[in-house]
C-alpha positions in Angstrom: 103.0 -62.2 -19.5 103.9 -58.6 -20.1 102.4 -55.7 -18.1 99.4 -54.5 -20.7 98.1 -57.8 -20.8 98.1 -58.4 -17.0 96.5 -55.1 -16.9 93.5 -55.9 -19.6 93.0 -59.6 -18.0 92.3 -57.6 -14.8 89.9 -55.3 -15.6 88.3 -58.0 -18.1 88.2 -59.7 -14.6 86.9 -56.8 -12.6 83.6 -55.9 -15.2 83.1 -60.1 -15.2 83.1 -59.7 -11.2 80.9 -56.0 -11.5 78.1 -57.8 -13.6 78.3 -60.7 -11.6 77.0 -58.8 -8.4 74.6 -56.5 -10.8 72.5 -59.2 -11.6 72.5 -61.2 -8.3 71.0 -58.0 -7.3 68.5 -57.5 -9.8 67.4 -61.6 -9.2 67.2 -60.5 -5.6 64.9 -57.8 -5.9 62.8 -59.7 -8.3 62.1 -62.5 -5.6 61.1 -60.5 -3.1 58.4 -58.8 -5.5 57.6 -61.2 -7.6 54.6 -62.6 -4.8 53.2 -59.0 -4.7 52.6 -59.2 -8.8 49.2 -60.5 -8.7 47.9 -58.6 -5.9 49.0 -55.7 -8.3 48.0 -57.2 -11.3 44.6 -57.7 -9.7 44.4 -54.1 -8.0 45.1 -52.1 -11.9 42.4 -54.6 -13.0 40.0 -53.8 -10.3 40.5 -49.7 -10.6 39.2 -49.4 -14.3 35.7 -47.9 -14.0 32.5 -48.4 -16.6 29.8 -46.0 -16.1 26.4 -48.4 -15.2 23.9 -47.0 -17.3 20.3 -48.3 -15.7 17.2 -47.6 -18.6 13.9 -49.1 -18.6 13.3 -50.8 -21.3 15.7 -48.9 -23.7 19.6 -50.2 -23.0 19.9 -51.9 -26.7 18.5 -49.0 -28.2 20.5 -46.3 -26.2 23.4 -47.9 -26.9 23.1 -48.3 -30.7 21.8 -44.6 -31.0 25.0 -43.8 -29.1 27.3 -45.7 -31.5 26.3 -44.5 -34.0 26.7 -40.8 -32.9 30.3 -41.3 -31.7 33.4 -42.4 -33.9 35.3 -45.4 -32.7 32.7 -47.1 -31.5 30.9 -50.3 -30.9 28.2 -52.9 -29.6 30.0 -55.3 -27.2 28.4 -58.3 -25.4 24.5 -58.7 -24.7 22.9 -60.3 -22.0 19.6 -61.5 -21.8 17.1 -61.9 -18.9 16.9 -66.2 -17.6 13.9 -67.8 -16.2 15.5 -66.8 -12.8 16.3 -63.5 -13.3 12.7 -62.5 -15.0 10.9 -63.8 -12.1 13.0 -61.8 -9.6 13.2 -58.8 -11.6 9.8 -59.0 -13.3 11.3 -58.4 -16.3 10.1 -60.8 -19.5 12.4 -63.8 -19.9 14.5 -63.5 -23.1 14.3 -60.0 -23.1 17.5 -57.9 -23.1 19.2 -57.5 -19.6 22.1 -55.5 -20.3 24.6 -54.0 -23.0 28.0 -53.7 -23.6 29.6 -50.8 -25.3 32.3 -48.8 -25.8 32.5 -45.4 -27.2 35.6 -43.7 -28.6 36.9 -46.5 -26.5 35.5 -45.7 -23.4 33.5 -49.1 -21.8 29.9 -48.6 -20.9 27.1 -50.8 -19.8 23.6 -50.0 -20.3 20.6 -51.7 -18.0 17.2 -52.6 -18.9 16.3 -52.6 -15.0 12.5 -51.3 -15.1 10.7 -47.2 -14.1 12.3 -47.4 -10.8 15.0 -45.2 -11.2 15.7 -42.2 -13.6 18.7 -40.1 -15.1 19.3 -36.3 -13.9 21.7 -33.7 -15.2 23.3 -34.7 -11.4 25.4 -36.6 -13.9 26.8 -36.1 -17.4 29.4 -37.0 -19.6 31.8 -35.0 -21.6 32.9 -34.3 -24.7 35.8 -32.5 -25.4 35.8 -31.9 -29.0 38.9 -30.6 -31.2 36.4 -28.1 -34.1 33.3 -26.7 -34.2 32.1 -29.1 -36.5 32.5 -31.3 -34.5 30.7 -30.0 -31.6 27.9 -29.2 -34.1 27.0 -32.8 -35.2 27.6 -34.0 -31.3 25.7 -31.4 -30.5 22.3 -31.7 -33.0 22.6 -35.3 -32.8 22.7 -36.3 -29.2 20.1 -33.6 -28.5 17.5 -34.9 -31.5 14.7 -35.9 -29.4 15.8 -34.5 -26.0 16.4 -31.1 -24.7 19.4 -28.3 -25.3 20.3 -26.4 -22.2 22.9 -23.8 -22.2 26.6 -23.9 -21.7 27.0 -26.9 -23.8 24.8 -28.7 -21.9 22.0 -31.0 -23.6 19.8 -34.1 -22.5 19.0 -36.8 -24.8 16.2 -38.4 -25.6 16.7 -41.1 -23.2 17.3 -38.5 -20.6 21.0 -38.9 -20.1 22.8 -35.4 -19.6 25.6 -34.4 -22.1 28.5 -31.3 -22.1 30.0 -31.0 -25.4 32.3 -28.4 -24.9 35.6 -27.2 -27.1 38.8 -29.4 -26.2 40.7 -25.9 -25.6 38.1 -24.4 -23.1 40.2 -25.5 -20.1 43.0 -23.7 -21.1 41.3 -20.4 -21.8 39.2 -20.9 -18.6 41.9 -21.5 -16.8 45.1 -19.4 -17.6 47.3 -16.8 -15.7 45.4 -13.7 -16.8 42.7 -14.0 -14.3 40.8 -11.2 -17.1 40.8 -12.7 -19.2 39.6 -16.1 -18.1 36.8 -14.0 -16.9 35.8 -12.7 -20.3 35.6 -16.1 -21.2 33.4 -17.4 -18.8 31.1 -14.1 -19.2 30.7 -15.5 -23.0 30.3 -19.2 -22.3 27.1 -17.9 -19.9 25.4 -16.5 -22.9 25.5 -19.5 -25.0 23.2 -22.6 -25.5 25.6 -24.9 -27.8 29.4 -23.7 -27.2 31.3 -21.5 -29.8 34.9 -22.3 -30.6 35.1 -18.7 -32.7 34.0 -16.6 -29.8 35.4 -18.0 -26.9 39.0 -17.6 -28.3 38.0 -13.8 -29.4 36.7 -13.0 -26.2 40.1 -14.6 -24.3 42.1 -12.3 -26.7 39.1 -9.3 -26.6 38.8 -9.0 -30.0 
């Protein structure tokens, strides 16, 4: 056997003998692991959150005049009230318990639950929209029936709170040039429904 081909037999040997040990490794780690994949599997599961929307009477309602506000969106599952449940709820058998929905792919459920408990502006849910006309339909739409406040705040006619605000406004409001961020907010505070236009004239003072 001549010298080269001792010398390429070896170091075919030596990767052989490197990959070997690479993947004894790799099964290694993956044993000791491999219990703990459930438990994570589980825990990723368990983290997702839904917002728990509780109406009176109005869930099926709500949630259709929602989807049909916001793109990408849809009715899921409904649930309706048994014999059981009416009698410990007092709600009417048959009648719609909860919906499932998701908007712009966000998962929500909605609750027909009874007058006990009402929605505040304590909570709200934002929009971050990428044009002004978009935040102009969000805007008339969602408030039809309900209330506009100001600073892109608006309640609906179901008495959910709203902020549909410019995708861009956290990066204006929240730059280096403290002056600027300033003149920003000082325009936001004179608005009801939010202006794309102005807010980006008066971050560059024009």
């Amino acid at each position: 056997m001549t010298k080269g081909r001792r010398k390429t037999l070896s170091g075919s040997v030596l990767s052989a003998l490197l990959i070997t040990i690479v993947l004894s490794t790799l099964l290694k780690c993956y044993n000791k692991v491999r219990r703990f994949l459930p438990m994570m599997y589980k825990e990723a599961t368990m983290k997702k959150i839904t917002p728990f929307l509780w109406f009176d009477d109005k869930a099926e309602e709500a949630a259709k005049f929602y989807v049909s506000i916001v793109k990408n969106s849809k009715i899921g599952s409904i649930a309706r009230y048994s014999e059981e449940a009416a009698a410990a709820s007092g709600r009417p058998a048959g009648s719609v318990m909860t919906v499932s929905f998701k908007l712009n792919g966000q998962d929500f459920t909605a609750l027909n639950g009874g007058p006990q408990f009402t929605f505040s502006p304590a909570i709200s849910f934002v929009v971050n929209c990428d044009t002004q006309q978009e935040i102009d339909r969000l805007w008339e739409k969602l408030s039809a029936g309900g209330e506009k406040g100001v600073c892109g705040w608006l309640t609906d006619r179901y008495g959910v709170s709203w902020q549909i605000v410019p995708a861009v406004l956290g990066k204006l409001m929240q730059g280096k040039d403290a002056e600027r961020s300033k003149r920003v907010m000082q325009a936001l505070l004179k608005m009801t429904k939010l202006d794309i236009k102005t807010l980006k004239q008066a971050y560059e003072k024009r």
